[in-house]
C-alpha positions as CSV (number, residue, x, y, z in Angstrom):
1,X,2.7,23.8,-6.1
2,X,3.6,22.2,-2.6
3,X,3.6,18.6,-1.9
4,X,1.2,18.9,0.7
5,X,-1.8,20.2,-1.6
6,X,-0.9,17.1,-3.9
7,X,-1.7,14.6,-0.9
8,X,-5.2,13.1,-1.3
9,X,-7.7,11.8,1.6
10,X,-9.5,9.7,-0.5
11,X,-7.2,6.7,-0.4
12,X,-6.5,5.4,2.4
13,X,-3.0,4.5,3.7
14,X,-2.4,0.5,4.6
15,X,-0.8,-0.7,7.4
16,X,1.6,-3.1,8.1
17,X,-1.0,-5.2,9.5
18,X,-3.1,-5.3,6.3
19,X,-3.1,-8.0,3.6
20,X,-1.7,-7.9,0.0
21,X,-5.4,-9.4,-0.9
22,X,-6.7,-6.0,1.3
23,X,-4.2,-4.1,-1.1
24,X,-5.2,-5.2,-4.2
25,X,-8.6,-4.7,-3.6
26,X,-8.3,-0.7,-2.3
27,X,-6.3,-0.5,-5.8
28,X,-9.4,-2.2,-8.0
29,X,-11.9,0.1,-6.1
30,X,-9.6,3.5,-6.5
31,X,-8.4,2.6,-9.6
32,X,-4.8,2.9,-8.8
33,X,-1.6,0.7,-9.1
34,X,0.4,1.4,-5.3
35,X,-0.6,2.5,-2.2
36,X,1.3,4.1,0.7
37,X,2.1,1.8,3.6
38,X,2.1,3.2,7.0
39,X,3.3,2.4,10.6
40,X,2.1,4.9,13.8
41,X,1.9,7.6,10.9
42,X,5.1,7.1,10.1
43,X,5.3,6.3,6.2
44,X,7.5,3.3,5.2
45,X,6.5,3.2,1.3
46,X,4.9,2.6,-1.5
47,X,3.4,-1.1,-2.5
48,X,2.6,-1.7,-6.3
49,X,0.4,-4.8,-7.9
50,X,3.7,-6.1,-8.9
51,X,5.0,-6.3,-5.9
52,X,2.0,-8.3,-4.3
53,X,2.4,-10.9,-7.1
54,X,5.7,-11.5,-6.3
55,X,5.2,-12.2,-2.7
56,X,3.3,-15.5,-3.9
57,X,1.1,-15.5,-0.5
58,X,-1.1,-12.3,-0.5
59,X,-2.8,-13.4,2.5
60,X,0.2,-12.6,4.8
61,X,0.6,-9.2,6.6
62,X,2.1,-7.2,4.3
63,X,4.8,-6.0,7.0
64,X,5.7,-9.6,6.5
65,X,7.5,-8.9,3.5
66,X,10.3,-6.6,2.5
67,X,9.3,-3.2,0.4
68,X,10.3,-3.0,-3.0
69,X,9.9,1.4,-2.8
């Protein structure tokens, strides 16, 4: 098996621009615990439920913040 036919279109990617609330949420609805973040296509990493806890303000941009992954 190839990465490629392991990648899913059903979850969305966030952007730098979205929020961790906007995270947290996509991860309630899809059942998941991190998301891929995403700049111009470019992927800059994973964010995890953890992660948006610790940032203590998750109605900032989450390109606000430093990522953990």
């Amino acid at each position: 098996m190839v990465a490629k036919d392991l990648i899913s279109d059903v979850v969305s990617p966030l952007f730098t621009s979205d929020t961790g609330n906007t995270a947290l949420s996509w991860m309630e609805i899809h059942k998941i615990s991190h998301l891929p973040i995403v700049n111009n296509k470019q992927f800059l990493g994973l964010i995890s439920e953890s992660d948006i806890f610790d940032l203590n303000s998750p109605d900032t941009p989450i390109g606000d913040h430093k990522l953990s992954l």
